[in-house]
C-alpha positions in Angstrom: -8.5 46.0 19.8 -5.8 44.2 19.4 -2.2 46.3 17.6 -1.2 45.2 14.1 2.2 44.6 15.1 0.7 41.8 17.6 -1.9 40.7 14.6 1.0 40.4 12.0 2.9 38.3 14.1 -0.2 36.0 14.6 -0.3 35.9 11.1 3.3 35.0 10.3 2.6 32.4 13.1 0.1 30.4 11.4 1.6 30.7 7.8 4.5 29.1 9.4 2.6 26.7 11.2 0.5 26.4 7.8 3.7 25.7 5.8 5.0 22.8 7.7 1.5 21.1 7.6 1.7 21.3 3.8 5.5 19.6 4.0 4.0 16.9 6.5 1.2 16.2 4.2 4.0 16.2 1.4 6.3 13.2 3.4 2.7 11.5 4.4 1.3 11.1 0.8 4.9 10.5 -0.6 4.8 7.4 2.2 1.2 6.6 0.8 2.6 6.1 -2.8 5.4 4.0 -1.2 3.1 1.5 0.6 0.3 1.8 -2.0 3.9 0.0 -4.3 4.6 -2.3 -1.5 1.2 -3.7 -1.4 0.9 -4.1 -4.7 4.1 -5.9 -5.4 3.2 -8.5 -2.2 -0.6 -8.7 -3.7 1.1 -10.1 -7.1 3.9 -12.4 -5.2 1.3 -14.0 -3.1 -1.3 -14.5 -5.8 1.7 -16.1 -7.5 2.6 -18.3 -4.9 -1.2 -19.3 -5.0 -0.9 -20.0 -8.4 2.3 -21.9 -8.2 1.5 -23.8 -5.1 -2.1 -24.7 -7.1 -0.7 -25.6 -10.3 2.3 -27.6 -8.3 -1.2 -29.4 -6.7 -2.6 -30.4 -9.6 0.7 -31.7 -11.1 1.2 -33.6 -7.9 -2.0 -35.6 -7.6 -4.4 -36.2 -10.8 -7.5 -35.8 -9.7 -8.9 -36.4 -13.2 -12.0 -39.0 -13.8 -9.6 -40.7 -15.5 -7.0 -40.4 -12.8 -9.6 -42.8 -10.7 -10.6 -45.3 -12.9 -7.1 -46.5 -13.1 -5.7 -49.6 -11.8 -2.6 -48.6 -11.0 
């Protein structure tokens, strides 16, 4: 059987081990939240882009009934 000196070490071994998990999982998810923001913010820019370049389109050329009945 193992001594409880060797045992208590084992045990402060994986509490350390244990403890900088925790921080690493701390950085990681902090990083998550950071990227989650990032994507967001380049999700609304492009769908405004999209938007812009659309609406810049439609302003451009009239595709209107109307548009191609004219003469002009």
């Amino acid at each position: 059987m193992a001594s409880v000196s060797a045992l208590t070490e084992e045990l402060d071994s994986i509490t350390s081990e244990l403890h900088a998990v925790e921080i690493q999982i701390q950085e990681l998810t902090e990083r998550q939240q950071e990227l989650i923001q990032k994507k967001k913010v380049l999700t609304k820019k492009i769908k405004q882009c999209l938007e812009d370049s659309d609406a810049g389109a439609s302003n451009e050329y009239d595709s209107s009934p109307a548009a191609w009945n004219k003469e002009d």
